[in-house]
C-alpha positions as CSV (number, residue, x, y, z in Angstrom):
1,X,0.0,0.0,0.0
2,X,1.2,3.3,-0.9
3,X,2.6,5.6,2.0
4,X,-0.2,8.4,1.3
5,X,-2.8,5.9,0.9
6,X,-1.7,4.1,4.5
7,X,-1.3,7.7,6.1
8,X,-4.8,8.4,4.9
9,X,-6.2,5.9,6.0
10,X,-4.6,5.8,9.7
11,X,-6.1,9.4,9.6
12,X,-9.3,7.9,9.4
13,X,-9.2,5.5,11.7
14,X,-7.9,7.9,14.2
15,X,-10.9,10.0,13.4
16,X,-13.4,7.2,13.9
17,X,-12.2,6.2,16.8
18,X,-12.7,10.0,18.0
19,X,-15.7,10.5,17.0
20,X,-17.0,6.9,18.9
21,X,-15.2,8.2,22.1
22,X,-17.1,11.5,22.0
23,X,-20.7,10.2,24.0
24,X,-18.0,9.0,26.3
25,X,-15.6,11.7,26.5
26,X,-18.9,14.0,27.0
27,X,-20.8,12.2,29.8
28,X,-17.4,11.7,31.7
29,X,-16.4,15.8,31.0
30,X,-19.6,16.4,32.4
31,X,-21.0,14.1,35.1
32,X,-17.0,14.5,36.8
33,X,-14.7,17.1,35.2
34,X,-17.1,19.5,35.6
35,X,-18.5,19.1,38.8
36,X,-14.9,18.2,40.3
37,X,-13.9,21.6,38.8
38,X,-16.9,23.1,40.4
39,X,-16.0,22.0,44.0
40,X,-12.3,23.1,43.6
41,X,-13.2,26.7,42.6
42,X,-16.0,26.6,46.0
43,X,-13.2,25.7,47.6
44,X,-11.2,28.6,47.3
45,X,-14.4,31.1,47.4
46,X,-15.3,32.9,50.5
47,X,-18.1,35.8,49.6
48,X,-17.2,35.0,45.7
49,X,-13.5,36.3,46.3
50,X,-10.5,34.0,46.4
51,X,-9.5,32.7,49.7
52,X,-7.6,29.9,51.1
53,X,-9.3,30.6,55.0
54,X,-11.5,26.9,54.0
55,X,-8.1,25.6,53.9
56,X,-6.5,27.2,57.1
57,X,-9.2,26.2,59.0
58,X,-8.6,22.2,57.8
59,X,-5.4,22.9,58.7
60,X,-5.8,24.5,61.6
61,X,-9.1,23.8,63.4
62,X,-9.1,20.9,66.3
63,X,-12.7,19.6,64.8
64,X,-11.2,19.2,61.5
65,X,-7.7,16.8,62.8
66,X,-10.0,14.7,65.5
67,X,-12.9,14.0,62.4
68,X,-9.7,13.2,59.7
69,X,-8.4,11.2,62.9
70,X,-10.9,8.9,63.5
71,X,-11.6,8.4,60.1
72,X,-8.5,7.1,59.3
73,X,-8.5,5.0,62.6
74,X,-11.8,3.4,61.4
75,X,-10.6,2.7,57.8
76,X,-7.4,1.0,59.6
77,X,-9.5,-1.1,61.5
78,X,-12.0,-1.8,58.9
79,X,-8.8,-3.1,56.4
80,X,-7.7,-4.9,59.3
81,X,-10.6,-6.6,60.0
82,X,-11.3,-7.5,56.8
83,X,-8.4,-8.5,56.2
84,X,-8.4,-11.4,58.7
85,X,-11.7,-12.4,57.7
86,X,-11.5,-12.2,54.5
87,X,-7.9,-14.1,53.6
88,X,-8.9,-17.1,55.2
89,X,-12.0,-17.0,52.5
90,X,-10.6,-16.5,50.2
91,X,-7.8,-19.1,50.7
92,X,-10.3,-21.7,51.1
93,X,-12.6,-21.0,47.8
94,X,-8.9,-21.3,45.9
95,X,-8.0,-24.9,47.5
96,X,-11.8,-26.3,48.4
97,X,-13.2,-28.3,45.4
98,X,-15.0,-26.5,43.0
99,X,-18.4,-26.9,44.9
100,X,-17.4,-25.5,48.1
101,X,-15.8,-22.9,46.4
102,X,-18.9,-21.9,44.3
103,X,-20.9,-21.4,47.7
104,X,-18.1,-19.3,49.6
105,X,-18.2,-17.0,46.6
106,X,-21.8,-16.9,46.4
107,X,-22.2,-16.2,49.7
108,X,-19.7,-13.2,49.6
109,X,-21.2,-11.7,46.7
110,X,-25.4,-12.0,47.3
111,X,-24.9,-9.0,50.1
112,X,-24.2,-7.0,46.5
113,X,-27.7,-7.7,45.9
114,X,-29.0,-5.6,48.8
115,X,-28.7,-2.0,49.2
116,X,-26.2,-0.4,51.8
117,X,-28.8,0.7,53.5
118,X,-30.9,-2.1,54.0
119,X,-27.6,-3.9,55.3
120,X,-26.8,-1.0,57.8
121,X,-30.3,-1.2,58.8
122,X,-29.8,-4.8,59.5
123,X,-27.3,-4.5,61.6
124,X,-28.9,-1.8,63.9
125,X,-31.6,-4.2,64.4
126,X,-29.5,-7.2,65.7
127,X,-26.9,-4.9,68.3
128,X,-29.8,-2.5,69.1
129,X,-30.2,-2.8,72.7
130,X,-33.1,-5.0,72.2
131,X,-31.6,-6.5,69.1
132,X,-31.3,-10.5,69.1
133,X,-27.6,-10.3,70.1
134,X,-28.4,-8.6,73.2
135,X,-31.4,-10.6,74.2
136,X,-29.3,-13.5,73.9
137,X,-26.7,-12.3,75.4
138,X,-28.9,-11.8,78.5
139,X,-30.9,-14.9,77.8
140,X,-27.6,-16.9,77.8
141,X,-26.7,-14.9,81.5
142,X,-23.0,-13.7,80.2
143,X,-25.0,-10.1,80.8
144,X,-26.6,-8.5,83.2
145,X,-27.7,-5.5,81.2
146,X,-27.5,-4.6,77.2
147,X,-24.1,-3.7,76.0
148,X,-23.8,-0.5,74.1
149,X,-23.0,-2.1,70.3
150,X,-25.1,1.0,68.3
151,X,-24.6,4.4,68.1
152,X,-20.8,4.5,68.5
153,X,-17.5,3.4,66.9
154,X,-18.0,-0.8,67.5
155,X,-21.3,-0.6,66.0
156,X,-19.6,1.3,62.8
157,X,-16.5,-1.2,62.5
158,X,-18.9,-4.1,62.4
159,X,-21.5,-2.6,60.0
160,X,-18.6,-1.3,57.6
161,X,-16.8,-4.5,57.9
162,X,-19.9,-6.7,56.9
163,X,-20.2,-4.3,53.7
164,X,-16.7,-3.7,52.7
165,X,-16.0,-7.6,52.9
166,X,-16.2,-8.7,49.7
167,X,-13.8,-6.1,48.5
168,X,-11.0,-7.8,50.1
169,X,-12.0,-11.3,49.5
170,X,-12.4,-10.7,45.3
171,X,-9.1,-9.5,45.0
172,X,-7.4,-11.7,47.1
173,X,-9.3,-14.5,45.3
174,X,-8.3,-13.7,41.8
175,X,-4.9,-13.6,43.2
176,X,-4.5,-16.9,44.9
177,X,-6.3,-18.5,41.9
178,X,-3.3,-17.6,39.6
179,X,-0.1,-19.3,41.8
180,X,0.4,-21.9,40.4
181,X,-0.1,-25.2,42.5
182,X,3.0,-27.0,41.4
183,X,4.9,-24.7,43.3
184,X,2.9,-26.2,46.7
185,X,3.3,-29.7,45.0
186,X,7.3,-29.5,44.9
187,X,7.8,-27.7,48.7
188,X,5.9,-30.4,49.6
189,X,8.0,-33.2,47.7
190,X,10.8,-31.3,49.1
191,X,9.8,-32.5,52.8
192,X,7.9,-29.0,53.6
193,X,5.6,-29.2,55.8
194,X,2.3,-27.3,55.0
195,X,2.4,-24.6,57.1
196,X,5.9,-24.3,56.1
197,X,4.8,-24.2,52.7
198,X,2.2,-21.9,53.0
199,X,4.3,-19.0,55.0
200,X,7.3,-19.6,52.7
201,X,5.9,-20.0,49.0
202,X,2.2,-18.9,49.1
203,X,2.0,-16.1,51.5
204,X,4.1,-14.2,49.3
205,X,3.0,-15.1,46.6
206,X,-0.4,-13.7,47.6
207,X,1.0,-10.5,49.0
208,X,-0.1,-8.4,46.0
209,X,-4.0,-9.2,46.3
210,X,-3.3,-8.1,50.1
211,X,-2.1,-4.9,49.3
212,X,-4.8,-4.3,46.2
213,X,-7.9,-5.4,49.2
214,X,-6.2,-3.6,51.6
215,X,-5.9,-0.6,49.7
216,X,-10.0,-0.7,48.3
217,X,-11.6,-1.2,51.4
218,X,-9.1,1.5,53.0
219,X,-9.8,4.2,50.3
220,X,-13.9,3.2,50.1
221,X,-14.2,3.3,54.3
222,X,-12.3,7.0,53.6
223,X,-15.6,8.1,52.3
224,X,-18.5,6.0,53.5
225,X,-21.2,7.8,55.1
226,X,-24.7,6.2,54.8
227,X,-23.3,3.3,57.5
228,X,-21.4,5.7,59.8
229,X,-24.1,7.7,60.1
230,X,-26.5,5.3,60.6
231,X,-24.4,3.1,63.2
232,X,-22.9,6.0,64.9
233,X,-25.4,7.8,65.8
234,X,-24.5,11.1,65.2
235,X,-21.4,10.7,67.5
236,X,-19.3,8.8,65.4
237,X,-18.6,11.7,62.9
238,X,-16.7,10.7,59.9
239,X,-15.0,13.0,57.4
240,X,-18.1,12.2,54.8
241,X,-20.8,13.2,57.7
242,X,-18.6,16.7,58.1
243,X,-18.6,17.2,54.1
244,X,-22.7,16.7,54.9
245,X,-23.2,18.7,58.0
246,X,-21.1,21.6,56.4
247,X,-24.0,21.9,53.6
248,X,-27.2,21.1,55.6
249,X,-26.5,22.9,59.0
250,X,-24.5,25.7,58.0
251,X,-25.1,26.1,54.4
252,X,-21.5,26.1,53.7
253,X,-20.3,25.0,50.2
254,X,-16.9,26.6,50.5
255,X,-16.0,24.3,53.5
256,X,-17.4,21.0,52.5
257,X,-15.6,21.8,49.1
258,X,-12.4,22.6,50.6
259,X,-13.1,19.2,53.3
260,X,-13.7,16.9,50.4
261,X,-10.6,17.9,48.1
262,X,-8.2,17.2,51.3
263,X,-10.1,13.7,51.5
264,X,-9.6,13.5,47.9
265,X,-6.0,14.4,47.4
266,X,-5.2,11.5,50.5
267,X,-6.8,9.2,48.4
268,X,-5.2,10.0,44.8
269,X,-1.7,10.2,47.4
270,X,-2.8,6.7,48.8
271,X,-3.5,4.9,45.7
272,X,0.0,6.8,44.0
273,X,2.0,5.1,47.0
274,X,0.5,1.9,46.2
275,X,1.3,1.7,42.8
276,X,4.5,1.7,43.5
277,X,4.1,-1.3,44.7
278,X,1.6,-3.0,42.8
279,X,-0.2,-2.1,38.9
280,X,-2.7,-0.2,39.5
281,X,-4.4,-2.8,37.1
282,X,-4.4,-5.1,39.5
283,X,-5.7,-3.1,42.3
284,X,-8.8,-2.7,40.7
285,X,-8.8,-6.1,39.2
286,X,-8.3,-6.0,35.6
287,X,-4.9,-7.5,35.4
């Protein structure tokens, strides 16, 4: 094929694949670029002139540190948490026969089915001071009187826990299913024993779907808010509940603007430091 006739047509190609990415280019420029833009420029506004006081006050303000505080000490918790429930999971839907496996993944994914709120609602039923876990708690005589489990940071963990689950065991599933099992097969031909072989070949193996669950249910607990406020009770306040009570109680954009870009540049610096480490393919599960 001619040079012109190949350049022409690469042109075209080019063009077509343009003009296909437009509808997409234009619903992602304007349900996100623009509204992003749109809560940076509030952020800097303060009686429509340019200020940075939203930001000294983030900076600066004890309310601001102790909200950013606990939120990060829930989300560490949370990834914890989930963490030890949900590598054991996953470990046994990659080594269970196919059957067994089937259910444990089933069974991790169905809670997708139901909304977040229904869950949370859930939840505030069974640790509710009349809830079932109290009642039997009472009824089984290891209390005297019902604990506290709602309205307060336990009641959060578990709720948030429950929900962010499955975003640890997924990842950490389509990990261990890729190592290969001759690797276990010669450790163990080698006089291994199994727990030896585990720590030693498929731990570390399986250390990259850690960090890529870790780092999900980390970055999503950041920003949940429907649980926290639901569990908490107003007195677990999260950094999304401040974002919230900025607009509704005080009508203040410029704040919750300048609150939610700080909680958005921790995240974009989290999920920089982390793919360092690991593709950022695989932390969201394409690769």
């Amino acid at each position: 094929m001619p040079k012109d006739n190949s350049a022409r047509f690469q042109r075209r190609e080019h063009h077509l694949m343009l003009a296909l990415l437009m509808p997409a280019l234009l619903i992602v420029t304007l349900l996100l670029i623009v509204p992003l833009g749109w809560m940076i420029a509030q952020s800097f506004q303060v009686d429509g002139s340019f200020s940075l006081e939203h930001y000294e006050r983030v900076l600066t303000d004890g309310v601001y540190w102790r909200t950013f505080g606990l939120t990060f000490r829930i989300s560490f918790i949370v990834t914890l948490a989930a963490l030890l429930l949900g590598y054991p999971l996953a470990y046994a839907a990659t080594v269970l026969p196919r059957r067994w496996s089937l259910m444990i993944l089933a069974l991790v994914i169905v809670p997708f089915w139901t909304s977040v709120l229904v869950r949370a609602y859930a939840w505030l039923i069974l640790l509710q001071r009349s809830g079932v876990i109290n009642q039997t708690l009472m009824g089984l005589g290891l209390t005297d009187a019902p604990l506290a489990l709602v309205h307060n940071e336990f009641g959060t963990i578990v709720a948030t826990v429950h929900i962010l689950l499955p975003f640890m065991v997924l990842p950490l599933y389509a990990t261990m299913q890729k190592i290969p099992r001759d690797l276990m097969l010669a450790g163990s031909s080698l006089g291994g024993s199994p727990m030896h072989i585990f720590w030693r070949v498929f731990f570390p193996l399986s250390l990259s779907g850690v960090l890529a669950g870790m780092t999900l249910v980390f970055v999503l607990c950041l920003g949940f808010y429907i649980t926290p406020e639901l569990m908490g009770g107003g007195r677990t306040v999260m950094a999304s509940m401040l974002v919230s009570r900025n607009i509704q109680l005080y009508v203040e954009w410029g704040a919750a603007s300048a609150v939610s870009v700080v909680l958005l540049l921790m995240v974009v610096t989290i999920f920089y430091l982390v793919s360092r480490l690991v593709s950022m393919e695989r932390i969201l599960g394409v690769k």
